[in-house]
C-alpha positions, 0 to 999 in steps of 0.5 A: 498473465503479465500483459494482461494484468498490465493493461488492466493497471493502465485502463484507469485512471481513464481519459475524461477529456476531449482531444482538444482539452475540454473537460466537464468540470464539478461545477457542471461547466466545460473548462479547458486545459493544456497543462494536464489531462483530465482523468477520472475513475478513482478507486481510492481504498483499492489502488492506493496499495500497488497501483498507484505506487507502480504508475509512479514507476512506469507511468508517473505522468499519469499520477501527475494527471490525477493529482492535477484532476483532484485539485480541479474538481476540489476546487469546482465542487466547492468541498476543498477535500478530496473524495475517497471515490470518485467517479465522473465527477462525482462523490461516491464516499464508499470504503474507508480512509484518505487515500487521496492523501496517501497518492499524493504524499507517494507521489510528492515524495518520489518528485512527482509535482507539476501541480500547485503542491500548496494547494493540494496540501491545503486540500489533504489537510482538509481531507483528513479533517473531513474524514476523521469525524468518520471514525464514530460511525460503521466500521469504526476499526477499518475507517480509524486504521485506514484513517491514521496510515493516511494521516501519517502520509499527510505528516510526511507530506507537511512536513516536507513542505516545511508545515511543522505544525501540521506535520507533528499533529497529523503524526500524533494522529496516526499514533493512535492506533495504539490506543486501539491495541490492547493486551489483555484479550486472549488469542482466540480465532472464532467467536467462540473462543474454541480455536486458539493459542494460550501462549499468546494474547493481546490484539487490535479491536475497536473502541465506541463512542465513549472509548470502551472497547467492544466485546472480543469476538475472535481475531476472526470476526468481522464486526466493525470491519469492512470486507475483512477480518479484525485479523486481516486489518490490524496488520495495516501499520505499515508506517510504524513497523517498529510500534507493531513490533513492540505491540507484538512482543517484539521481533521474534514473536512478531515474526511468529505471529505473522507467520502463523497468520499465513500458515493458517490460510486455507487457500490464498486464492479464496476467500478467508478471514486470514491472507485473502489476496481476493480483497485489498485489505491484506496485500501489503502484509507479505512485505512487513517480513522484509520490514521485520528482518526475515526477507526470506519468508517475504520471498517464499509468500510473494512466490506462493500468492501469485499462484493465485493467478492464472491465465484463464477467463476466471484469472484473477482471484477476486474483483478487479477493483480498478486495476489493484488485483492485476497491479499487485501481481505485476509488482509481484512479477518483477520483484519489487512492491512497497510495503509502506505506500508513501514511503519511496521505498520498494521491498525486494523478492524473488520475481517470475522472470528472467529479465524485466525492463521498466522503461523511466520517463524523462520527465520524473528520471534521470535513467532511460531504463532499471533492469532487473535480472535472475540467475536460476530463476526456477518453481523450486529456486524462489530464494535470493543467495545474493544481489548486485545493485549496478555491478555492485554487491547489494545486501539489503532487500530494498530500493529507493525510488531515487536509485530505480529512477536513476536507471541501472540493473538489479541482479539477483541470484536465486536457490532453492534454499532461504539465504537467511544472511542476505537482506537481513534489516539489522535495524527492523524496519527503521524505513518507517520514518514518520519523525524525520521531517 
């Protein structure tokens, strides 16, 4: 199941040059390049998630490849963004979002930048300023929460590249989700208002055109949402973790609701209006409980999803989508997935196996190789007791990008109790760090 999904992560993005560079270019001419390799088949909305963020691991000049094949065809097409999905070439516009922007931002941040870093930012600002209009459209709740995490990718990006200007508007930007929460509509399931918790109330629904909400359907309704739910959606603050917590009620009930979300699950292998692992808008939920300070509960859900996977013909719970279905598990398999793409920082769990070597390209690491190792690793023992980062005591239940890239071993010691004291983020989820420039 493993080498299967991983050769699925590496089919794309695919070679679309010859062997002696030539390309075909958006203008419609050959053009030749030594400096990159040309690649193509970009399924922004999807792989933005866990695909891109593991190539940035295991296969950053890859990364760098496409960055450079964005920039190319931005400039021979003559729009200056960059296309949500591209294809040969060619716009396609489906989905939502700029996740072009996002992949870019991932990448600069974990010193992925052989390729005109002030040209690509002026092509992201560019993106972002072309794809916010969208906000007003058709799924106006899924474009406008896709928009905002990537306009805050485009903040974090500016202002690493000294844009303060650009970075304090697109951070404002992204801060508009707020505006789309509201407190005062009940916590009602279906349409109907049937199901529900009268204890609790206030959640995300979208606004018209004139900024009045629409009319509350339920968590579970899917009108103004693209291929999910309004409850699937709303979690998709992973930049602001601390906002959403306050939203919520703060980390107890955040906590609760989160979970609620799960145990409501049908089947995590089906299709369902709550955690439906076969479509992309819900995979980085598993990871805000490490955000949040209950490491344990990511622990026990990344360990339940991938019993969605099996090694049959019909293995994969849902569409391939370019590779993020088979990503997301082998992420998952080893133990370490971003809750927050963009932000260089890798949540950890419990993984499948034993032992696990990423081997590092020279190129973007100074290590050779990052090992990751358990100890009574077991169905029943999905639980960190404890970790050593390098011989040395670890108790917090992430990485940096840096610290995988400098090589080194990551051990960790599994039961089959939850370790409630180990990983525990005492500052909930201060990694969203959008403001420091």
């Amino acid at each position: 199941m493993f080498y299967t999904a991983l050769y699925h992560t590496r089919i794309d993005p695919r070679i679309f040059a010859d062997v002696n560079g030539d390309y075909p270019g958006g203008d419609g001419k050959v053009h030749q390049t030594q400096a990159f390799t040309k690649r193509t088949m970009f399924s922004g909305w999807d792989v933005y998630r866990s695909t891109f963020p593991l190539l940035t691991v295991i296969a950053p000049e890859t990364v760098n490849d496409l960055i450079n094949s964005f920039i190319e065809l931005a400039d021979q097409n003559g729009t200056g963004y960059f296309d949500r999905w591209e294809i040969f070439n060619a716009y396609s516009g489906c989905m939502s979002g700029s996740p072009a922007v996002i992949v870019l931002n991932d990448a600069w941040q974990k010193g992925i930048r052989n390729y005109d870093t002030a040209k690509a930012a002026r092509q992201a600002a560019a993106t972002i300023d072309h794809d916010t209009p969208q906000l007003k459209k058709i799924y106006i709740f899924s474009h406008a929460m896709e928009n905002m995490n990537a306009a805050w990718s485009a903040s974090r990006l500016m202002g690493g590249m000294g844009q303060k200007d650009l970075a304090e508007k697109y951070l404002r930007q992204a801060q508009g989700y707020r505006n789309l929460f509201d407190p005062s509509v009940p916590w009602t399931y279906d349409e109907a208002g049937q199901i529900r918790n009268p204890e609790w109330k206030g959640w995300f629904r979208a606004r018209d055109e004139n900024g009045q909400f629409y009319e509350w359907n339920g968590l579970l309704t899917s009108k103004t949402c693209q291929e999910c739910s309004i409850y699937e959606q709303g979690w998709l603050v992973p930049f602001d973790i601390p906002g959403l917590i306050n939203l919520l009620g703060g980390k107890e009930l955040f906590l609760a609701k989160l979970e609620d979300f799960f145990e409501r699950t049908p089947d995590v292998s089906k299709s369902n209006p709550y955690y439906n692992q076969p479509n992309e808008p819900v995979h980085l939920v598993p990871f805000l409980f490490n955000r949040a300070g209950a490491p344990w509960l990511t622990q026990k859900w990344v360990r339940k999803i991938t019993d969605a996977y099996t090694s049959g013909p019909d293995g994969l719970c849902g569409d391939e989508d370019v590779g993020q279905m088979s990503s997301w598990f082998v992420l998952a398999a080893m133990g370490l997935h971003p809750a927050c793409p963009g932000d260089p920082r890798y949540e950890i769990f419990s993984p499948l196996f034993e032992r696990t070597t990423i081997r590092l390209d020279p190129k973007y690491a100074k290590g050779r190789s990052f090992t990751i190792t358990t100890q009574n690793n077991s169905a029943e023992n999905v639980y960190i007791q404890s970790a050593t980062l390098n011989g040395r005591p670890l108790n917090r239940c992430w990485l940096m990008h840096d610290e995988i890239a400098a090589g080194g071993t990551l051990d960790l010691v599994l039961g089959p109790q939850p370790n409630q004291a180990w990983g525990v983020d005492r500052d909930a989820a201060s990694p969203a760090r959008a403001a420091n420039f």
